[in-house]
C-alpha positions as CSV (number, residue, x, y, z in Angstrom):
1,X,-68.6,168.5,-163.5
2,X,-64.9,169.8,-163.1
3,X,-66.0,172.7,-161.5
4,X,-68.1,171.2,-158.9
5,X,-65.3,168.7,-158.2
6,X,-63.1,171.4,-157.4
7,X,-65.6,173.7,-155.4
8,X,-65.9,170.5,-153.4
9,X,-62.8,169.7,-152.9
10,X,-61.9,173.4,-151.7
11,X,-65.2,172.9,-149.9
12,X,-63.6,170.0,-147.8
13,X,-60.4,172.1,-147.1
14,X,-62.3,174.9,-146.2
15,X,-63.8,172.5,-143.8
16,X,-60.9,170.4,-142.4
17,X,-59.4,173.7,-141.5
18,X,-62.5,174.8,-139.6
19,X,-62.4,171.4,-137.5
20,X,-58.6,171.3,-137.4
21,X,-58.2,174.4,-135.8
22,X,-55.7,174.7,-132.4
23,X,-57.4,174.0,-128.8
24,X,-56.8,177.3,-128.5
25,X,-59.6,178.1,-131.4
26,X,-61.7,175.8,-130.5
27,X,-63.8,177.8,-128.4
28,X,-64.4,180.1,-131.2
29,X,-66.4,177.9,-133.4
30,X,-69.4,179.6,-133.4
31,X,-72.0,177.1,-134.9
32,X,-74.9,179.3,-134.2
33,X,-73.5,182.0,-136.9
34,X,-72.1,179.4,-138.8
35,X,-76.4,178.2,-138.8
36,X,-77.5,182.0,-139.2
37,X,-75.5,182.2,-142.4
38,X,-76.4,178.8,-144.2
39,X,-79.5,178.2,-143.1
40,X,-81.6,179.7,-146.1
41,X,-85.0,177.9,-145.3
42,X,-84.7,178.7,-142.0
43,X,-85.3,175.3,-140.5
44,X,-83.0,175.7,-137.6
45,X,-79.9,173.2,-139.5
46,X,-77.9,173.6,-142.2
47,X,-78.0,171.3,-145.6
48,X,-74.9,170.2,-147.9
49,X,-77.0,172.3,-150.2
50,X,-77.4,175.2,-148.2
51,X,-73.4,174.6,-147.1
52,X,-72.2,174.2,-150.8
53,X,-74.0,177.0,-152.0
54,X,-72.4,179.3,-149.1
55,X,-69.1,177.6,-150.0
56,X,-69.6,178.7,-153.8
57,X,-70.7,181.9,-153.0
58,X,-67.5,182.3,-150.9
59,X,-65.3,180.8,-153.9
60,X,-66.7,183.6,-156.6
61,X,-66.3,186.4,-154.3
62,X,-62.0,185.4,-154.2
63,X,-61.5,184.4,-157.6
64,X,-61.0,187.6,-158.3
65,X,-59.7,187.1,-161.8
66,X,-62.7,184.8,-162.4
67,X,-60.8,181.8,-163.5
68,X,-62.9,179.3,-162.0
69,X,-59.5,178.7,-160.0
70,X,-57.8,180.3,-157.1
71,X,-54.5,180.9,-156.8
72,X,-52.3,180.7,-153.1
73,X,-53.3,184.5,-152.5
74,X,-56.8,183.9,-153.2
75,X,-56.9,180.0,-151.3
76,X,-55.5,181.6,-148.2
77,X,-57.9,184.5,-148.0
78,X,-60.9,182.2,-149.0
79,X,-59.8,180.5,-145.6
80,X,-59.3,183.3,-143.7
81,X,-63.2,184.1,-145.1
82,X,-64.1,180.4,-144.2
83,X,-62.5,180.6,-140.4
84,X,-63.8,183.9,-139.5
85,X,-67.9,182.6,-140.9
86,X,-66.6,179.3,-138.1
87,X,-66.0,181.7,-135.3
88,X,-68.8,184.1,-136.2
């Protein structure tokens, strides 16, 4: 239960950074990769399921020390991971 709190909660920071981005960004949402990535039953939209498990996918791959945790190092490349999958 923990852990999915916390995959969640990164989940929704992940996010919030992906809609917060500058104006400047903004034009480099991509949601058609962000689709071509999640969309695992291929029904042209994207679930929470098919998002969370994406999310935790992301997660494992940067906790690197496999804590169930990341540190600042790991949270800021797990973004950089999250904001690239945004722009495609």
């Amino acid at each position: 239960m923990i852990r999915i709190a916390r995959t969640l909660a990164i989940a929704s920071i992940a996010a919030s950074s992906a809609f917060f981005l500058p104006a400047a960004h903004a034009d480099a949402l991509n949601p058609d990769a962000f689709v071509k990535m999640c969309d695992t039953d291929k029904d042209g939209m994207v679930s929470k399921a098919e998002v969370m498990k994406h999310v935790e996918k992301m997660f494992d791959k940067m906790d690197t020390k496999k804590m169930g945790k990341l540190d600042k190092k790991q949270i800021e490349e797990f973004l950089k991971a999250f904001n690239m999958l945004a722009a495609g």
